[in-house]
C-alpha positions in Angstrom: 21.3 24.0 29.5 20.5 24.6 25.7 23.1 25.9 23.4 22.5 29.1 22.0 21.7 27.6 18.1 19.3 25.5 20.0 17.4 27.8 21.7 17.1 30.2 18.7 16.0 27.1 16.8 13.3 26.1 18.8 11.8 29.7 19.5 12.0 30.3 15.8 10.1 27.0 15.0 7.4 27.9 17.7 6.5 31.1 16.5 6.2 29.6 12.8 3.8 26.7 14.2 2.1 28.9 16.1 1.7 31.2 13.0 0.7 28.3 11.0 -1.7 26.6 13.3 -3.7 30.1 12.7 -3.3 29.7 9.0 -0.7 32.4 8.7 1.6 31.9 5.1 4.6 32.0 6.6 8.0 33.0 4.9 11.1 33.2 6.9 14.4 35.5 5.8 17.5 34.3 6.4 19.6 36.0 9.1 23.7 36.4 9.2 25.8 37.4 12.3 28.9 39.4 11.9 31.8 37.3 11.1 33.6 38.4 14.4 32.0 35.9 16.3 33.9 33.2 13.9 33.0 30.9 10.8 32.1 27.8 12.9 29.8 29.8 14.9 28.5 31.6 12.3 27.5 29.1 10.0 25.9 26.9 13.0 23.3 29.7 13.6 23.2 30.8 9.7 22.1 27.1 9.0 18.7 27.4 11.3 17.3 29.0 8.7 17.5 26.6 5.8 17.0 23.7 8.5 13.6 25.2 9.8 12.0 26.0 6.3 13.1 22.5 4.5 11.5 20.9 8.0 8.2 23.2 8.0 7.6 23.7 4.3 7.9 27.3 4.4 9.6 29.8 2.1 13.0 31.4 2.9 14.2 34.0 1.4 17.5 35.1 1.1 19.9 36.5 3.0 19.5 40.4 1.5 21.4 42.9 3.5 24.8 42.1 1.9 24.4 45.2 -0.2 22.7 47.5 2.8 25.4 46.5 5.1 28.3 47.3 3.2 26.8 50.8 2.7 27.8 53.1 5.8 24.9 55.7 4.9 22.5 52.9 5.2 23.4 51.7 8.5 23.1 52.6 12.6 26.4 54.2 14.0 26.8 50.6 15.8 27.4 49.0 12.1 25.2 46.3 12.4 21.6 47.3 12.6 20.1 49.3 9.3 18.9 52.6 10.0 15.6 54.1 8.2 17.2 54.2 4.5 18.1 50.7 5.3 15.1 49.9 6.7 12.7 50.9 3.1 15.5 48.9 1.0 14.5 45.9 2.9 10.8 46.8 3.1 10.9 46.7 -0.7 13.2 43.8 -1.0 10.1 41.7 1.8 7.7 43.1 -0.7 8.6 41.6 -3.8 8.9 38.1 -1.4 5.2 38.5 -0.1 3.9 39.2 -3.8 4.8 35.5 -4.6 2.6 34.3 -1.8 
């Protein structure tokens, strides 16, 4: 039975070999739970991120949503998820990331 941080790892790492293999630039953007699920778990899966690009050579960019999530019009009633608004901030923010590639 794989842990949770192990099975995100590894399907994350597939898809960016796969990707890869077919000559795909690949950039990955870090990802943050909610801090309700606690700092120990929270910083186990936060560190995939940083583990997987330094491992695969690819470029991570940062975690961006700090700004979107603290913005209640930007956001889905459930608090977590961006809704459309939030969605074109972060389209824009990918943007200027993929114009470096």
């Amino acid at each position: 039975h794989l842990s949770i941080r192990r099975q995100r790892q590894m399907c994350i790492r597939d898809s960016c070999k796969i990707a890869q293999k077919h000559k795909v630039t690949v950039i990955l953007m870090q990802m943050r739970i909610p801090p309700n699920y606690g700092k120990r778990y929270s910083e186990a899966l936060e560190s995939i991120y940083t583990e997987l690009a330094g491992e695969l050579n690819i470029k991570l960019v940062p975690f961006m949503l700090n700004n979107i999530a603290l913005d209640s019009s930007l956001m889905l009633p459930d608090g977590i998820h961006p809704n459309e608004n939030g969605q074109l901030l972060i389209a824009e923010e990918v943007f200027k990331w993929m114009s470096f590639l």
